[in-house]
C-alpha positions in Angstrom: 16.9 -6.4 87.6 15.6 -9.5 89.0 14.0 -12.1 87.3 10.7 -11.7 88.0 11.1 -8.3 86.5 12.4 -9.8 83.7 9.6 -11.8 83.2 7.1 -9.4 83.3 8.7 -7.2 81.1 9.0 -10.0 77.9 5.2 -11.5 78.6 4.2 -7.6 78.4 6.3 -7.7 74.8 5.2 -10.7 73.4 1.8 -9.8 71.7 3.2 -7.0 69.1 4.7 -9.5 66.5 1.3 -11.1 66.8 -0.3 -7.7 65.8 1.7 -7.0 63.0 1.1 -10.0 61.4 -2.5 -9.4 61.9 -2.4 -6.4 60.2 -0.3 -6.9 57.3 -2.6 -10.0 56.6 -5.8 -7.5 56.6 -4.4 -5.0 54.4 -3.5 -7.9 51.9 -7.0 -8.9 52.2 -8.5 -5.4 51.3 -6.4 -5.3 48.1 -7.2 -9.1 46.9 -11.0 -7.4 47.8 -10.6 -4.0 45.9 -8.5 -6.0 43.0 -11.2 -8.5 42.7 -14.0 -5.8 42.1 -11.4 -3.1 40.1 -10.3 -5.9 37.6 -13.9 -7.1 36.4 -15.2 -3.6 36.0 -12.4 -2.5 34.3 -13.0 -5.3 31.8 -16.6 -4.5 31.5 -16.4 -0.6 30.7 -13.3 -1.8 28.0 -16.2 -4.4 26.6 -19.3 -2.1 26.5 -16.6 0.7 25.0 -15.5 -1.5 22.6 -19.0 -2.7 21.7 -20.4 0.5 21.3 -17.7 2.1 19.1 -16.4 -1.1 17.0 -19.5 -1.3 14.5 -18.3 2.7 13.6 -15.1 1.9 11.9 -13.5 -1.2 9.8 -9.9 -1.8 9.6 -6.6 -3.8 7.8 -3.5 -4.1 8.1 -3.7 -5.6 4.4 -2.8 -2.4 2.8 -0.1 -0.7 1.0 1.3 2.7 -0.6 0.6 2.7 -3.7 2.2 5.3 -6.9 1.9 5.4 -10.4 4.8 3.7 -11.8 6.0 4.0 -15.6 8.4 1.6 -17.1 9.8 3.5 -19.7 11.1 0.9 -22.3 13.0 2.5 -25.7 10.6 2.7 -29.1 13.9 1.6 -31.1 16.7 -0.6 -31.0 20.1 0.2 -30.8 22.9 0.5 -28.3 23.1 3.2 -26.0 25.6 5.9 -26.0 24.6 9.0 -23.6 23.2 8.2 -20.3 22.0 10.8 -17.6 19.6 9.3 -15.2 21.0 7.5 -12.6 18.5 5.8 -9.3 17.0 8.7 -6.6 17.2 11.5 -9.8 14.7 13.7 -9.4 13.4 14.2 -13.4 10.7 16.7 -15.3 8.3 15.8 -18.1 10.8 16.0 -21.2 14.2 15.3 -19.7 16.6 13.4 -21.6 17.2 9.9 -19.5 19.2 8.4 -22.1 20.1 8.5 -25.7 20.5 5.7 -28.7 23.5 5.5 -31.3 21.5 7.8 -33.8 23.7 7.4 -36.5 21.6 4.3 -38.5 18.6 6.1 -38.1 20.6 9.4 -39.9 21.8 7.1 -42.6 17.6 5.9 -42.6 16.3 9.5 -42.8 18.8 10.2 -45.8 18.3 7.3 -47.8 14.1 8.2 -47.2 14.8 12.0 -48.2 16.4 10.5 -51.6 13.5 8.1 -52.4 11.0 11.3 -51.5 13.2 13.3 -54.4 13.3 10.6 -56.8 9.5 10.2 -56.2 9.2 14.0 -57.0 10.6 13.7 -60.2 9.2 10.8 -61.4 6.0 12.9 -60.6 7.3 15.8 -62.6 8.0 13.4 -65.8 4.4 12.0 -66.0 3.0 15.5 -66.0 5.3 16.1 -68.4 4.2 13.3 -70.4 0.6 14.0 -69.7 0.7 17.6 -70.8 3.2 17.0 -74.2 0.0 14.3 -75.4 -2.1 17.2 -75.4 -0.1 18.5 -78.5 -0.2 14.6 -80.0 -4.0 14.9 -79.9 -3.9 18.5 -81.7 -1.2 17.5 -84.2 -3.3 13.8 -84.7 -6.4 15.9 -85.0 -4.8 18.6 -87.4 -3.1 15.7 -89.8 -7.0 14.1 -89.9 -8.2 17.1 -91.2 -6.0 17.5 -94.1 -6.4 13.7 -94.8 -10.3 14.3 -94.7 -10.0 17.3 -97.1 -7.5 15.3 -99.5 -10.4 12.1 -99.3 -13.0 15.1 -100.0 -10.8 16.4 -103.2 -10.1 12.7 -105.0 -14.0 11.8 -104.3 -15.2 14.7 -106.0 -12.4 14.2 -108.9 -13.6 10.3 -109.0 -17.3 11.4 -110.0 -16.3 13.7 -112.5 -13.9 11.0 -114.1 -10.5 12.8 -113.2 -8.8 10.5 -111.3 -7.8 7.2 -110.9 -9.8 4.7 -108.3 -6.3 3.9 -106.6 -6.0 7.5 -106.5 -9.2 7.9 -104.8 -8.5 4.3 -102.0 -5.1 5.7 -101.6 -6.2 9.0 -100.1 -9.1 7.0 -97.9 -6.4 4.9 -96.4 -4.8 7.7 -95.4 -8.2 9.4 -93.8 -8.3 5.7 -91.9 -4.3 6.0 -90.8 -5.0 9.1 -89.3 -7.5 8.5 -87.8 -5.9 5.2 -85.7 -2.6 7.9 -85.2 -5.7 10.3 -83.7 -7.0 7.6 -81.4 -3.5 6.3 -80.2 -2.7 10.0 -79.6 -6.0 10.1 -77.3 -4.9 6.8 -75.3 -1.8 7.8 -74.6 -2.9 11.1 -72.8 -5.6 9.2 -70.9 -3.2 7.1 -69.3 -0.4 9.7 -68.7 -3.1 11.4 -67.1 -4.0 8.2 -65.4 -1.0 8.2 -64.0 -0.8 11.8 -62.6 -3.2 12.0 -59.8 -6.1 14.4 -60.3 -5.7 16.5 -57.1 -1.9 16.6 -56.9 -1.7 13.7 -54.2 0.6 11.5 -55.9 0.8 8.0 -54.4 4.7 7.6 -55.0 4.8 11.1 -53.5 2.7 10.2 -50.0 4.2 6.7 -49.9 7.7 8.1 -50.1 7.0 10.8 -47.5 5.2 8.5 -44.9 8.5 7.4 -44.9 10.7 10.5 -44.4 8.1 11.1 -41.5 8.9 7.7 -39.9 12.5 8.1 -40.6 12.2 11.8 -38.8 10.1 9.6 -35.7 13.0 6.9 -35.3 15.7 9.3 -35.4 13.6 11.4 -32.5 13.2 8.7 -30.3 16.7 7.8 -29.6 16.3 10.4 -27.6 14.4 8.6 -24.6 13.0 11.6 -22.5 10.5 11.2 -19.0 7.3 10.8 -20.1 6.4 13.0 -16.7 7.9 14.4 -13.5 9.2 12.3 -11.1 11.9 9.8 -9.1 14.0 7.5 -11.4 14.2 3.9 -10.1 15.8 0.8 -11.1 17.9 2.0 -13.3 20.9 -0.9 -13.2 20.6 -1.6 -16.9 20.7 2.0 -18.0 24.9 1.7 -19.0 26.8 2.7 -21.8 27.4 0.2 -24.7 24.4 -2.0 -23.7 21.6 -2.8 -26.2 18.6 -1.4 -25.8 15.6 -3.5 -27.2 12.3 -2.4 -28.8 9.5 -2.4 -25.7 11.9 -3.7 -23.3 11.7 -1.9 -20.0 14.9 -0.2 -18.9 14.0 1.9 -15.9 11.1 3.0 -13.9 9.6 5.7 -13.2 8.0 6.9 -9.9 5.1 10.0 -10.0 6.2 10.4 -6.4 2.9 13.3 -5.5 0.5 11.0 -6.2 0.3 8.5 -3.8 -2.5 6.7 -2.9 -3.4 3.8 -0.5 -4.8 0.0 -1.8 -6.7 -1.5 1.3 -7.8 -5.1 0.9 -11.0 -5.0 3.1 -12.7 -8.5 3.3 -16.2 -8.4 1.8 -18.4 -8.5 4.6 -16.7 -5.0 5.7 -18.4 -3.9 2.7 -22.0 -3.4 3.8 -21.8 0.4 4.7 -18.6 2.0 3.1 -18.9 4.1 0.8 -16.4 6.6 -1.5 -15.9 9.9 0.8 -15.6 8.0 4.0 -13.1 9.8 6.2 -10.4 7.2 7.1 -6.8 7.4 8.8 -3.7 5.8 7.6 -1.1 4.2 10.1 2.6 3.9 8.5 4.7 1.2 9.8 7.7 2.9 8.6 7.0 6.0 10.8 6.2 4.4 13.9 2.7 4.4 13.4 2.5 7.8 12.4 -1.4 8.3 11.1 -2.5 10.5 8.6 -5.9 11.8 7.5 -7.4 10.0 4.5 -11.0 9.5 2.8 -12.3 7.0 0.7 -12.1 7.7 -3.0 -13.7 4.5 -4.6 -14.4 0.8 -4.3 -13.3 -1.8 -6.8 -15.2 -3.4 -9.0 -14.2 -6.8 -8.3 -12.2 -8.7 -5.8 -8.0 -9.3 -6.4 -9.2 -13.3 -7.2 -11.0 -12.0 -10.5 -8.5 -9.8 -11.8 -6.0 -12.6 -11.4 -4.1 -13.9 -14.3 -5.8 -17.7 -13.4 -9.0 -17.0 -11.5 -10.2 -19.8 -9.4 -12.4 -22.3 -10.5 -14.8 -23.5 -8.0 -16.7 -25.9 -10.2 -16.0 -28.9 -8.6 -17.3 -30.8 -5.6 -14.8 -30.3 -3.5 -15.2 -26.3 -2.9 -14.0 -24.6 0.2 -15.1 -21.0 0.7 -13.3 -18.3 1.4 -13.5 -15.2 2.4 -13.1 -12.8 -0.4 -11.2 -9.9 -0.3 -12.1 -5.8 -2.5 -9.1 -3.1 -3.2 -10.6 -0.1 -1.6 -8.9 2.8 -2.7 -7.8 5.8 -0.5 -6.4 9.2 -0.7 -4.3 11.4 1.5 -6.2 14.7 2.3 -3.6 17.3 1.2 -0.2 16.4 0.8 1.2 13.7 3.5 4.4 15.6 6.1 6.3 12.3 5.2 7.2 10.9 1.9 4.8 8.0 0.7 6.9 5.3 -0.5 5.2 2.8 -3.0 5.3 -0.5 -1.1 5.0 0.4 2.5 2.6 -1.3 4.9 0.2 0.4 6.4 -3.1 -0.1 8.6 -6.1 1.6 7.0 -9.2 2.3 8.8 -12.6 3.7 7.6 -14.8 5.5 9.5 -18.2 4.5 8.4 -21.0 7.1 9.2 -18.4 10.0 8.3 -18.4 11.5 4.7 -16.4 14.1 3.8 
């Protein structure tokens, strides 16, 4: 090949490096073009989406599960000697959880039972008493008689001139002596009868058996049983030997079926909910599973009032702040995964649907 050949052949080469570049260059140009127009309308349809659905629906994420806990706290001191619920146990309404030292409160019931008996008889004696003044009164009043008939006999021997005058005083002394004995007779019986009370309630008797009832009460509640079905929880001071004290919690109890959800919505959310509401309920814990939900009321006052020191604003140097209502909301049916008191979730309320 000679070398004007070969110089033909690379000027006829030359311009395709040129053309690629050329085209590369417009296809990057049609996708900065088609990117340019893409992006802004995407953003625009998300916009007028977002506008048009986001005044439907309120949301937090400042929302827990809620349960009804019970700390269940001994009615009676003593130390404990039986226990049989231990953290995760699974209890029903009744169930022993642990038991007291009895024995004091045995030795109580006894020593109550013995005062009710003594009480008893004491009772027994004054009716007794009451009923053996009865024959006082009939004796007193017998004794008067003969004593008036004795007076009666001397005052008609006096006028006729058989008898003595001291004769006559001596036998209206007696009609006088009987007749205090007659009248001492009659107190007496009123107050035995005083003392016996008139429909068979005796005081001693009541007072004696409120007792034996409360003695009975004490020795029943060593015995600490659930007061209703559910999980036992935090049970760490629930061991043998270990004092339990009068109203002192000593485990918990967790009503595991009825949980419930406490959204804090802020107030201005407020305008349009209303109890019924359908809502949804994202768990964390399940990977934001969601679960259907409805509104079952609105509280009564913000989580400031209910406080144990509620702000005071009267001063001039008051900042305000957005205030925040426990709305309260229910599963619909019962939840596929088990609501644990304490989890966060995200709540959301649908605002024109009612159940």
């Amino acid at each position: 090949m000679n070398k004007e050949t070969a110089v033909r052949k690379g000027t006829d080469t030359a311009p395709a490096p040129e053309i690629e570049r050329v085209g590369k260059t417009a296809g990057r140009n049609w996708t900065r073009t088609i990117v340019m127009f893409i992006v802004p309308a995407l953003l625009i349809l998300a916009g007028g989406y977002y506008w048009l659905t986001s005044g439907g629906s309120v949301s937090t994420d400042d929302a827990q599960i809620r349960q009804d806990i019970v700390s269940v706290s001994p009615q009676v001191v003593g130390q404990i000697v039986e226990v049989h619920a231990r953290n995760g146990t699974r209890v029903k309404r009744g169930d022993l959880l642990f038991r007291i030292d009895p024995q004091p409160y045995r030795v109580a019931l006894e020593q109550a039972q013995a005062t009710l008996a003594n009480a008893r008889l004491q009772t027994q004696v004054l009716r007794t008493t009451a009923a053996g003044t009865g024959g006082d009164i009939r004796g007193a009043e017998a004794n008067l008689a003969i004593k008036r008939n004795a007076f009666g006999r001397q005052q008609a021997l006096l006028n006729k001139g058989f008898t003595t005058r001291a004769d006559y005083e001596d036998a209206m002394n007696e009609v006088r002596s009987a007749e205090t004995q007659l009248a001492d007779a009659r107190a007496r019986a009123a107050n035995a009868s005083a003392a016996v009370a008139p429909n068979g309630d005796q005081p001693q008797i009541a007072q004696a058996q409120a007792a034996v009832d409360k003695a009975k009460l004490d020795l029943e509640r060593t015995d600490v049983r659930a007061p209703m079905d559910g999980v036992i929880e935090n049970a760490d001071k629930l061991q043998v030997g270990q004092m339990a004290i009068q109203g002192v919690g000593m485990v918990s109890l967790v009503h595991s079926t009825t949980a419930w959800v406490e959204a804090n919505f802020k107030e201005k959310d407020l305008a349009r909910m209303a109890p019924g509401q359908r809502a949804k309920v994202e768990v964390d814990a399940y990977g934001g599973q969601k679960f259907d939900a409805h509104v079952q009321s609105i509280g009564a006052g913000t989580g400031s009032e209910f406080s144990l020191l509620p702000a005071q604003n009267a001063n001039g140097n008051w900042v305000k702040v957005t205030q925040r209502v426990p709305v309260r909301i229910v599963f619909d049916g019962n939840p596929s995964r088990p609501m644990i008191a304490g989890l966060s979730v995200t709540a959301t309320v649908y605002l024109e649907d009612k159940k």
